[in-house]
N, CA, C and O atoms as CSV, one atom per row, in Angstrom:
chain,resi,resn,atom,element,x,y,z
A,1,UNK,N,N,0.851,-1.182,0.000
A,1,UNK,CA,C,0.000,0.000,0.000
A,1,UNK,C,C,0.890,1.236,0.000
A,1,UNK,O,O,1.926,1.345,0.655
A,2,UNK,N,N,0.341,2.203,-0.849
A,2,UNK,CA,C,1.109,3.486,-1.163
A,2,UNK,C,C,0.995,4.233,0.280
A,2,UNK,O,O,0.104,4.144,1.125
A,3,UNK,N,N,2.323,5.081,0.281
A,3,UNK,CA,C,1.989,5.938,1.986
A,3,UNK,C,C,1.409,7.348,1.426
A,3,UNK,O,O,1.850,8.063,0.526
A,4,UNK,N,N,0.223,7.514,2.296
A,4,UNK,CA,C,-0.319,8.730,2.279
A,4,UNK,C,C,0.587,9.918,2.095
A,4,UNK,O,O,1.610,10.023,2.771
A,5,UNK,N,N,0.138,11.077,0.938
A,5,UNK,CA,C,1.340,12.119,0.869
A,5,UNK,C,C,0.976,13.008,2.270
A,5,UNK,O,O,-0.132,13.230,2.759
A,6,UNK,N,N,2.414,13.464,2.764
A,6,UNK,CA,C,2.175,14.399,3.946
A,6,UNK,C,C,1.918,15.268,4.161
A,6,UNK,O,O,2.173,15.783,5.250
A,7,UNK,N,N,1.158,15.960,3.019
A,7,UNK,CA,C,0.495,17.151,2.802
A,7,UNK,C,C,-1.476,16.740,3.022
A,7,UNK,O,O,-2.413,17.530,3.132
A,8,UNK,N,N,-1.473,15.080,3.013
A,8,UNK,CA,C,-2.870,14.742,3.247
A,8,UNK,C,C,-3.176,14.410,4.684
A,8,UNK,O,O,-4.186,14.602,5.359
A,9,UNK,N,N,-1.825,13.769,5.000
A,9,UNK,CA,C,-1.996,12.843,6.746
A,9,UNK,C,C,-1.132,13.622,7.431
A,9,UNK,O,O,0.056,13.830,7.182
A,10,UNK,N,N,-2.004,14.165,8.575
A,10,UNK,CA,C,-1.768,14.259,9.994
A,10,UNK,C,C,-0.727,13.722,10.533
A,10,UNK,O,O,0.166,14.394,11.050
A,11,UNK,N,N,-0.729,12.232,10.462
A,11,UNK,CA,C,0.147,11.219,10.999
A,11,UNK,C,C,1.652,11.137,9.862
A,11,UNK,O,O,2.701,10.656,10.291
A,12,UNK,N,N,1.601,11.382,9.200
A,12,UNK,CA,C,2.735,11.642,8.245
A,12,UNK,C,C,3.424,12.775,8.367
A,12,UNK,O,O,4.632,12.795,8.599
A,13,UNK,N,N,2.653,13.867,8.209
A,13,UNK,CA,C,3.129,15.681,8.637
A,13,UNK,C,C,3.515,15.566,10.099
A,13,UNK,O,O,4.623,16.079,10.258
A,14,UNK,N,N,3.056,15.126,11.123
A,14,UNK,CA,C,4.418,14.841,12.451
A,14,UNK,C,C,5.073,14.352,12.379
A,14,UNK,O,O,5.985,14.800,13.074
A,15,UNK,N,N,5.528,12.869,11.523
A,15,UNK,CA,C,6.335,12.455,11.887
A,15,UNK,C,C,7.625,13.112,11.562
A,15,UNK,O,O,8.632,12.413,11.671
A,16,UNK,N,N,7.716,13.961,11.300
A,16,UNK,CA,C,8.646,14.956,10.796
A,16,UNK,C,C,9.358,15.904,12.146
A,16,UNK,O,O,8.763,16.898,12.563
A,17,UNK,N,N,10.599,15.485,12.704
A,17,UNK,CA,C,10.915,15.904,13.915
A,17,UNK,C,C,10.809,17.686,13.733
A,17,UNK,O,O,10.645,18.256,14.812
A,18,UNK,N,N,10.866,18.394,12.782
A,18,UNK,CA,C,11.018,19.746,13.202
A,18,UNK,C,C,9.454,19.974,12.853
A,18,UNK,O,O,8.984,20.922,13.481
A,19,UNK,N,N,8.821,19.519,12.254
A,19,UNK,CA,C,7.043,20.112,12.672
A,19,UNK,C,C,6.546,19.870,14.256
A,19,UNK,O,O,6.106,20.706,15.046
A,20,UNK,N,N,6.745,18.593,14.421
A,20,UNK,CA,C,6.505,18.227,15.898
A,20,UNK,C,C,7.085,19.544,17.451
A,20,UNK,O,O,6.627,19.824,18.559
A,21,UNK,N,N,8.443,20.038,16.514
A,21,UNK,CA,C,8.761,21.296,17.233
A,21,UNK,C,C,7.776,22.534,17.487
A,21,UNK,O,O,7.197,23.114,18.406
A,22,UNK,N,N,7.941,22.574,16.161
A,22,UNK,CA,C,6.564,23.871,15.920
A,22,UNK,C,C,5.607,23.284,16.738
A,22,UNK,O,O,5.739,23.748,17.870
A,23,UNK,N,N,4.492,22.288,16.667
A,23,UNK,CA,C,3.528,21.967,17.167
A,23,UNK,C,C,3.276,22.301,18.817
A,23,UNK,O,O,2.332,22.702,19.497
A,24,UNK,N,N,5.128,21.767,19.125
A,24,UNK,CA,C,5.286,22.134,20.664
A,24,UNK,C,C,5.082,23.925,21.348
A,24,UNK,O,O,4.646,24.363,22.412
A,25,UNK,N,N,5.712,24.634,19.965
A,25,UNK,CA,C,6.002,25.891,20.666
A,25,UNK,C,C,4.792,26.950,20.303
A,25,UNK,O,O,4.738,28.119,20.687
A,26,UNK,N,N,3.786,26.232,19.432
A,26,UNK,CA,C,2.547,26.981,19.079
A,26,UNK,C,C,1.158,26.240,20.180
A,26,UNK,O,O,0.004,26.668,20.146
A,27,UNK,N,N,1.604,25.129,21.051
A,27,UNK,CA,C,0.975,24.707,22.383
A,27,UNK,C,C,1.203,25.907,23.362
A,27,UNK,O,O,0.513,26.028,24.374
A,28,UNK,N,N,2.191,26.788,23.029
A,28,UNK,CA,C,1.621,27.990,24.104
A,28,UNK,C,C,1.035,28.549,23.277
A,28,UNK,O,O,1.884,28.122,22.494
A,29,UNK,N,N,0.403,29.098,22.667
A,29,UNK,CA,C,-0.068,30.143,21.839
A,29,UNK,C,C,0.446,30.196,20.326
A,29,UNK,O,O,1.185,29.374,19.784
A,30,UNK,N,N,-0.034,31.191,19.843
A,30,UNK,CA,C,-0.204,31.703,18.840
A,30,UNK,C,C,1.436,32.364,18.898
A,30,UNK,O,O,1.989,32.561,19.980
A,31,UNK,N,N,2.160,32.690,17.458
A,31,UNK,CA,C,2.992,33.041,17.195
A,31,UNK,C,C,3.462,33.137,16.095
A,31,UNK,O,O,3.469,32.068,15.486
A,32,UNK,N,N,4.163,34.593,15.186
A,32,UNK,CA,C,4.226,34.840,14.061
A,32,UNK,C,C,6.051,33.670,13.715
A,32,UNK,O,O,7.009,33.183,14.315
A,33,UNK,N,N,5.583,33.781,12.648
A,33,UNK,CA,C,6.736,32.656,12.368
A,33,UNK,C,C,8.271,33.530,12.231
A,33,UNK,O,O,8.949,33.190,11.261
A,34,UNK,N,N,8.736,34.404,12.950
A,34,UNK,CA,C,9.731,35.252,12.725
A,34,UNK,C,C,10.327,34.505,14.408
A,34,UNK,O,O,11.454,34.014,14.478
A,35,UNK,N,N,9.448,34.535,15.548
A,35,UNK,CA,C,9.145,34.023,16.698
A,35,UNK,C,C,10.054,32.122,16.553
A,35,UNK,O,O,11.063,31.611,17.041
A,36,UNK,N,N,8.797,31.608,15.478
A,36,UNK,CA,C,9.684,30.394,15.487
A,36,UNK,C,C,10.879,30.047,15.026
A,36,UNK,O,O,11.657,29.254,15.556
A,37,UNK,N,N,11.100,30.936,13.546
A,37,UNK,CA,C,12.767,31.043,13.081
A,37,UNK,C,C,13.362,31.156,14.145
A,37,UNK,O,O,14.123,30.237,14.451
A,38,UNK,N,N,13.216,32.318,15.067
A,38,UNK,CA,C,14.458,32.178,16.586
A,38,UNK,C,C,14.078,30.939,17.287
A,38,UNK,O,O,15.043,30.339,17.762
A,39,UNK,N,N,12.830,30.356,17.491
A,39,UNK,CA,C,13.135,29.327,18.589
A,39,UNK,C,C,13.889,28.130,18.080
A,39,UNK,O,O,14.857,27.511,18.520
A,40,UNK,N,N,12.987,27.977,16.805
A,40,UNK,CA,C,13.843,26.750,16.066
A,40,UNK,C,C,15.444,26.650,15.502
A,40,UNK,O,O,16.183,25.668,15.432
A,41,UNK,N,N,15.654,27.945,15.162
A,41,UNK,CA,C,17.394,28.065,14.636
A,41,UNK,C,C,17.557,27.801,13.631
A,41,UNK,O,O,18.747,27.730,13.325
A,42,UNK,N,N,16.710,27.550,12.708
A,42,UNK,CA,C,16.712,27.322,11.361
A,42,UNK,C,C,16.313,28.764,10.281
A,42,UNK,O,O,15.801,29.794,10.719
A,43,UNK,N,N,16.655,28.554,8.932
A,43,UNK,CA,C,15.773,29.721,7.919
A,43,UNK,C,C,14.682,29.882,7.947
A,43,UNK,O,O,13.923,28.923,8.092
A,44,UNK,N,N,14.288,30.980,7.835
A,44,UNK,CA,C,12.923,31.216,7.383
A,44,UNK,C,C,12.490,30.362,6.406
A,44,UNK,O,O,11.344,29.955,6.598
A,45,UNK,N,N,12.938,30.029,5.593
A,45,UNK,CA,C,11.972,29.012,4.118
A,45,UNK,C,C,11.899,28.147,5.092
A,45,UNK,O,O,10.757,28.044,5.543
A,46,UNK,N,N,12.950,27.264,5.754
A,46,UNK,CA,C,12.812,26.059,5.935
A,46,UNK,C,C,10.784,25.983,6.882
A,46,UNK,O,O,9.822,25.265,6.610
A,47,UNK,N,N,10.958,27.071,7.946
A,47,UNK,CA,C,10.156,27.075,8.546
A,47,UNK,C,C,8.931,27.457,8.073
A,47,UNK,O,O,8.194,26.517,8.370
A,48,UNK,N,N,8.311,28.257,7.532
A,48,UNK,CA,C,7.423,28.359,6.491
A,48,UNK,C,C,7.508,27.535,5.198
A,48,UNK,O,O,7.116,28.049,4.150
A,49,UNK,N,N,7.887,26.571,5.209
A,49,UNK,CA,C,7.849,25.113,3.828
A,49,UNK,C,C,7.115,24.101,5.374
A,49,UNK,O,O,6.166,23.407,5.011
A,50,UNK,N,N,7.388,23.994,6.660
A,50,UNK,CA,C,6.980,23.295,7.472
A,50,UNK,C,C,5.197,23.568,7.821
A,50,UNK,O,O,4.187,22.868,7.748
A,51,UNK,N,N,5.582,25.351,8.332
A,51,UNK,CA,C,4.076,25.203,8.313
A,51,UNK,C,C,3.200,25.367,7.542
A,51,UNK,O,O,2.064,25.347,8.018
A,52,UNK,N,N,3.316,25.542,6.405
A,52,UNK,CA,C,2.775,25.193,5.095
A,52,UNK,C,C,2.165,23.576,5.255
A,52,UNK,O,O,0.979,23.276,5.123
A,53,UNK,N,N,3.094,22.786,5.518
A,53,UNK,CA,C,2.385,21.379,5.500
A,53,UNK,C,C,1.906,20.711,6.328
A,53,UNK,O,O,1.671,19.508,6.221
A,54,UNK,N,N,1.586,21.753,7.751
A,54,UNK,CA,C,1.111,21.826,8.862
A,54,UNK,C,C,-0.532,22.430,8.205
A,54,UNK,O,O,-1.590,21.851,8.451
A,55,UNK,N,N,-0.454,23.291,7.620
A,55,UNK,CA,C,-1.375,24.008,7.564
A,55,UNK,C,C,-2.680,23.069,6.597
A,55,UNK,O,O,-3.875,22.824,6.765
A,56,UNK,N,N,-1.812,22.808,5.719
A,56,UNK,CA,C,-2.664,21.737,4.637
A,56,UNK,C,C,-3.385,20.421,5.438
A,56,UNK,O,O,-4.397,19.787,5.140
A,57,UNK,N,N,-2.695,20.315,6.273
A,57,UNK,CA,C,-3.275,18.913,6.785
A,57,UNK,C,C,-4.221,19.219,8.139
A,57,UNK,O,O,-4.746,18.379,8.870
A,58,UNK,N,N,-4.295,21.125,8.277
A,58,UNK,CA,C,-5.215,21.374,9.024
A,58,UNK,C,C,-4.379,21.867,10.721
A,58,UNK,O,O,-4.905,22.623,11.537
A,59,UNK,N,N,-2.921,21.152,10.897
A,59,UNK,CA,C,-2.672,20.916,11.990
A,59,UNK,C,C,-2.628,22.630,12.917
A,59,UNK,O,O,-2.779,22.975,14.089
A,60,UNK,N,N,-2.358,23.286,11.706
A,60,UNK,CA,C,-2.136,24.702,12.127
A,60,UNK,C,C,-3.005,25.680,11.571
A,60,UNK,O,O,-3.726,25.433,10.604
A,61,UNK,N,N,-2.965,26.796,12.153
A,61,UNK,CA,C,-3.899,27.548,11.511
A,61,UNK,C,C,-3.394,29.426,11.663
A,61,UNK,O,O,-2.629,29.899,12.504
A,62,UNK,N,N,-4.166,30.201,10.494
A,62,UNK,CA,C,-2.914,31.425,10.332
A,62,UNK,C,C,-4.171,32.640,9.844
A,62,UNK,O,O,-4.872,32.539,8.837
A,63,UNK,N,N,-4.207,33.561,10.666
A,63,UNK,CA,C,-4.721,34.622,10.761
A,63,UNK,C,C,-3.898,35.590,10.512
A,63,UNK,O,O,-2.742,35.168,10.529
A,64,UNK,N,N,-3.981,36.893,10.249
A,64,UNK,CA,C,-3.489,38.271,9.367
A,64,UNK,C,C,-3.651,39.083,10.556
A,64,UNK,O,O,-4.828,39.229,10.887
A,65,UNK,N,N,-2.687,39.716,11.372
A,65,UNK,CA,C,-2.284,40.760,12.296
A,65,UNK,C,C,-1.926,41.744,12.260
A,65,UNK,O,O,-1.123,42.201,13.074
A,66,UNK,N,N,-2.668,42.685,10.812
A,66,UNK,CA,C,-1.763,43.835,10.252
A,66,UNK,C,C,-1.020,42.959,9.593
A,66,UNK,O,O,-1.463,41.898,9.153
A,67,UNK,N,N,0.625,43.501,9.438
A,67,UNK,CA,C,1.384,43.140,8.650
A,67,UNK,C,C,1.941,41.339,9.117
A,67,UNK,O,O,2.398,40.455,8.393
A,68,UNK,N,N,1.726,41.346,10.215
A,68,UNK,CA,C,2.340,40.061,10.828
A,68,UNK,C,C,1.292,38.276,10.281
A,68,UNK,O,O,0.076,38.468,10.295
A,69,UNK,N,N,1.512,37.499,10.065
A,69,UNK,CA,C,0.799,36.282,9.909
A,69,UNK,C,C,0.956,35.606,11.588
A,69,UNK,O,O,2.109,35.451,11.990
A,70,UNK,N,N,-0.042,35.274,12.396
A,70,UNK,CA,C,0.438,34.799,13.701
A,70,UNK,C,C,-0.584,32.941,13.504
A,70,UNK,O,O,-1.773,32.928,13.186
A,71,UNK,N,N,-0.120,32.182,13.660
A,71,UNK,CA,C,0.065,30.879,13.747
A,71,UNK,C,C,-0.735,30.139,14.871
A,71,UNK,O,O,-0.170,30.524,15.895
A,72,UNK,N,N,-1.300,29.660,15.080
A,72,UNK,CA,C,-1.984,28.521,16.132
A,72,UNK,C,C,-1.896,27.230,15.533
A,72,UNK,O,O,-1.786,26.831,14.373
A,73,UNK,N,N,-1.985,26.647,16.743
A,73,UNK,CA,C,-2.335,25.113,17.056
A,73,UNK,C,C,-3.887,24.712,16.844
A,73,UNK,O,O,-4.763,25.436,17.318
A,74,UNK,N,N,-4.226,23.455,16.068
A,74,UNK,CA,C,-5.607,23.617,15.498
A,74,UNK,C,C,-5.815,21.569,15.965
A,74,UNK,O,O,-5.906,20.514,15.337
A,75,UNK,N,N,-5.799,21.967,17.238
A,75,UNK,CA,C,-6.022,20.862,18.429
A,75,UNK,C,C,-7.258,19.535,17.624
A,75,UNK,O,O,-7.228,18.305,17.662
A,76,UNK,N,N,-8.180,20.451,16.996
A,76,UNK,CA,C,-8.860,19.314,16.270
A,76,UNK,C,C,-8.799,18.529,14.910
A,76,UNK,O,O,-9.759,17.882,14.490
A,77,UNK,N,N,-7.839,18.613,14.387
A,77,UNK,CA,C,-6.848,18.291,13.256
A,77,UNK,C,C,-6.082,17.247,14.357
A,77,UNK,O,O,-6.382,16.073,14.138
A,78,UNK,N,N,-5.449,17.381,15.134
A,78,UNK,CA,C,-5.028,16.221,15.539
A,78,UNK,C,C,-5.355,14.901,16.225
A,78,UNK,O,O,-4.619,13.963,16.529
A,79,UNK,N,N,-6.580,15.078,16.374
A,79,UNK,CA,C,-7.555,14.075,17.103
A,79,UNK,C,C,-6.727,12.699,16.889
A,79,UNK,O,O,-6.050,12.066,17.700
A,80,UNK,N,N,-7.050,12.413,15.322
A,80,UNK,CA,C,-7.318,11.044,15.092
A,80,UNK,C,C,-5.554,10.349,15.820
A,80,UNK,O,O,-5.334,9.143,15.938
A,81,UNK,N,N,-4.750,11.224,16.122
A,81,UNK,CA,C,-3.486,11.014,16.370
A,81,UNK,C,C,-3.500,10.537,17.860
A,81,UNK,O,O,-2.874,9.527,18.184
A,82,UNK,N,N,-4.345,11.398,18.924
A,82,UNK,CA,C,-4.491,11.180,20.039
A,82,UNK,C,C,-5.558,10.205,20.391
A,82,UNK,O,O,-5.585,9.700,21.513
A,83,UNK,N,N,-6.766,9.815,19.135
A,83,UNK,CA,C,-7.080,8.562,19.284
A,83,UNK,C,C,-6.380,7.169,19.152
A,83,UNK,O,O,-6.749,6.061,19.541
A,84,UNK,N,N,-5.674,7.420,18.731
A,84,UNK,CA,C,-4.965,6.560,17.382
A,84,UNK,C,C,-3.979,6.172,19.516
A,84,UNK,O,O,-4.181,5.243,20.299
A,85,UNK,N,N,-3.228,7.146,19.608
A,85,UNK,CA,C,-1.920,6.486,20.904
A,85,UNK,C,C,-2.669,6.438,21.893
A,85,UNK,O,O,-2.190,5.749,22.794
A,86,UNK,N,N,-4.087,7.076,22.217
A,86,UNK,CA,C,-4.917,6.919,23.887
A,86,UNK,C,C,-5.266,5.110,23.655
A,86,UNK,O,O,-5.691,4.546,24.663
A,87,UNK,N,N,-5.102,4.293,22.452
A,87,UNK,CA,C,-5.484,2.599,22.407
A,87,UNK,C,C,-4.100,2.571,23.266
A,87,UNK,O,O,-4.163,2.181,24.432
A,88,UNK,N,N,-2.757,3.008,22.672
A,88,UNK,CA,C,-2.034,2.290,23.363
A,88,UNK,C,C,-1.837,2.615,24.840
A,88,UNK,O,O,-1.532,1.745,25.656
A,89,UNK,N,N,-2.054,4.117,25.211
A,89,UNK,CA,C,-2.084,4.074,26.361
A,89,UNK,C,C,-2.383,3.670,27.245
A,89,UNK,O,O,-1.626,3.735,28.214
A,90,UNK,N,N,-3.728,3.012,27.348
A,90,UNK,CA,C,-4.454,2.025,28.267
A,90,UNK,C,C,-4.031,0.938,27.600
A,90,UNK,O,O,-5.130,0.769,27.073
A,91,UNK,N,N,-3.284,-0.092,27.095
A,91,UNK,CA,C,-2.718,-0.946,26.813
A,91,UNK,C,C,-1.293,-1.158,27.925
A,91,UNK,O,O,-1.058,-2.221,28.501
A,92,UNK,N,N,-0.449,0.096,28.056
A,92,UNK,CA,C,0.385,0.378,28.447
A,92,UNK,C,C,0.037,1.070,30.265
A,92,UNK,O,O,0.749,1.061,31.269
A,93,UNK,N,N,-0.932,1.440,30.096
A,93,UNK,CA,C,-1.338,1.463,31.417
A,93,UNK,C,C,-1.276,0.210,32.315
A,93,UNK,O,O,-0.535,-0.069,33.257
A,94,UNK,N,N,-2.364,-0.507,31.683
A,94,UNK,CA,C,-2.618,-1.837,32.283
A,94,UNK,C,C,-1.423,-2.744,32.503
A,94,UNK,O,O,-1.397,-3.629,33.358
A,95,UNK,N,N,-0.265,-2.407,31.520
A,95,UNK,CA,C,0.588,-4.059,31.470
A,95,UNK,C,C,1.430,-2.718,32.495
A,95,UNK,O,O,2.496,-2.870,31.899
A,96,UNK,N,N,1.712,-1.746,33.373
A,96,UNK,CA,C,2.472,-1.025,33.947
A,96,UNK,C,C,1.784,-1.403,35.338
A,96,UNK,O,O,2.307,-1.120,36.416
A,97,UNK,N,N,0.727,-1.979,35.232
A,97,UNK,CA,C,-0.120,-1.954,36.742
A,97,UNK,C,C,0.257,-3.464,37.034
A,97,UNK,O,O,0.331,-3.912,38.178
A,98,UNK,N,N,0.532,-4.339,35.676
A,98,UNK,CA,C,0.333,-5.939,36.568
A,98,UNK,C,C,2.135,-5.505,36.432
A,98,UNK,O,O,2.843,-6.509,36.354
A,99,UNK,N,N,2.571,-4.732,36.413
A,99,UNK,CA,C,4.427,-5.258,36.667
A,99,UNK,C,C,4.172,-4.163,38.284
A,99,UNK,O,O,4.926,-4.485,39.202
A,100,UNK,N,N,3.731,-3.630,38.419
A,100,UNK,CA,C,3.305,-3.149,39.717
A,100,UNK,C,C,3.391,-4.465,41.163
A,100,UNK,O,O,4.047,-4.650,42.189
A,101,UNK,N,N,2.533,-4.967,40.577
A,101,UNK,CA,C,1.723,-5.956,41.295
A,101,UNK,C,C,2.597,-7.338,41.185
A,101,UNK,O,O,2.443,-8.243,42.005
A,102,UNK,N,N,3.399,-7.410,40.250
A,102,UNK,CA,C,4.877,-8.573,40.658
A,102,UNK,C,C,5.543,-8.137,41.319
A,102,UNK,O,O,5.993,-8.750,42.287
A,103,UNK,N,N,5.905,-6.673,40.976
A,103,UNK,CA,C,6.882,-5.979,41.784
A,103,UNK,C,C,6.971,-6.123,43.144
A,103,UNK,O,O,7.993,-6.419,43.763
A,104,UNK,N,N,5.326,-5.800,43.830
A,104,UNK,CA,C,4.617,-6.015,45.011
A,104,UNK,C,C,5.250,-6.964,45.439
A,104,UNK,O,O,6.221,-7.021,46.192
A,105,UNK,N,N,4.551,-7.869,44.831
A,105,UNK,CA,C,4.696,-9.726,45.019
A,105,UNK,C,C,6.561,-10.089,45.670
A,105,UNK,O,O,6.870,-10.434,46.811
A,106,UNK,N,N,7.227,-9.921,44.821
A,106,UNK,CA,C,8.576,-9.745,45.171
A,106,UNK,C,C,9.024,-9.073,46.519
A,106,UNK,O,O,9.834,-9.422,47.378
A,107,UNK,N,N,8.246,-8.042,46.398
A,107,UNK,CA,C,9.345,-7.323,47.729
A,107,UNK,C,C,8.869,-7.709,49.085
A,107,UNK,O,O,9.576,-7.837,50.085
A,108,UNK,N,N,7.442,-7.897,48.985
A,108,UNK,CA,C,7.187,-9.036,50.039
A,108,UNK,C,C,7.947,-10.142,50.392
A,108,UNK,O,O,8.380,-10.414,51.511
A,109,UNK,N,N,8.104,-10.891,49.141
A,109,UNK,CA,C,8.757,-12.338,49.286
A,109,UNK,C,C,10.143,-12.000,49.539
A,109,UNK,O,O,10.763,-12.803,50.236
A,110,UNK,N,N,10.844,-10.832,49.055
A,110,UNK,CA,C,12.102,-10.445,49.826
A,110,UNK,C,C,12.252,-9.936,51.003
A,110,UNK,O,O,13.347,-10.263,51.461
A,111,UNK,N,N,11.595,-9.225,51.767
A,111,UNK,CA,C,11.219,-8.994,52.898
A,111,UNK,C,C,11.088,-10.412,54.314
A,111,UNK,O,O,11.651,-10.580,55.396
A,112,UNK,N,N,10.064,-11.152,53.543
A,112,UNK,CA,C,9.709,-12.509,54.374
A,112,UNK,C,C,10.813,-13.419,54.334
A,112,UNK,O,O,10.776,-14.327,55.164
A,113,UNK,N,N,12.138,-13.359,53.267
A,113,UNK,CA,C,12.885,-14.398,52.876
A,113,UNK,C,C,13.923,-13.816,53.754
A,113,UNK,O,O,14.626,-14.523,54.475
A,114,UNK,N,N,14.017,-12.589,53.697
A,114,UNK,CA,C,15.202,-11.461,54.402
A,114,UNK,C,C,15.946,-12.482,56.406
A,114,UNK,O,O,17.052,-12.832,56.818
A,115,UNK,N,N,14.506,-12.528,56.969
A,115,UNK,CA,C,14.784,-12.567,58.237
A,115,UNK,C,C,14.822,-14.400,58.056
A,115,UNK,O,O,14.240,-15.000,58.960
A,116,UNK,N,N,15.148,-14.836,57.500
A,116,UNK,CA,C,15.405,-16.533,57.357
A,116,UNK,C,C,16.583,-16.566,57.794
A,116,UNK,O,O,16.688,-17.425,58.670
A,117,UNK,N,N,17.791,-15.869,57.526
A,117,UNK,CA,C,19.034,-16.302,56.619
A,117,UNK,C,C,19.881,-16.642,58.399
A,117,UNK,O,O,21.037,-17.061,58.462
């Protein structure tokens, strides 16, 4: 099966370590992309070619401030992503609770084995 282009999927357009940046630093707010060139350390193209393919796939979103373009996070564009890892989380929950509960099991039995010796 062909991979979705990353201008269509959500899940394709993050996996991209410097969008995932952006994503992080537009979780505080809104911010013109002059803002992210300094946080990120990269060119301007590079960073506007990013949220460009942020934007297409919905993840971001860009309003007109006067002369400035300022940037948000567009939280419902990413759903299917946080549906998609909340399966594994309670997957990973659960198998973190029964190593809990050996763990338990053990330090008891080291405890009770302790005063034998």
């Amino acid at each position: 099966m062909a991979r979705a282009a990353t201008t269509t999927d959500a899940f394709n357009a993050v996996a991209e370590p410097r969008r995932r940046q952006i994503l992080d630093a537009l979780a505080g707010g809104e911010r013109p992309v002059n803002d992210l060139v300094a946080l990120l350390g990269v060119p301007q193209p590079q960073v506007s070619k990013h949220l460009r393919v942020l934007r297409e796939v919905g993840a971001v979103d860009v309003r007109d401030d006067g002369r400035r373009r300022l940037y948000r996070l567009n939280g419902v564009a990413l759903k299917p992503i946080h549906d998609w890892i909340s399966n594994y989380e309670a997957l990973w929950t659960d198998r973190f609770e029964q190593l809990d509960l050996v763990l338990e099991d053990l330090k008891r039995k080291e405890q009770g084995d302790g005063g034998d010796d």
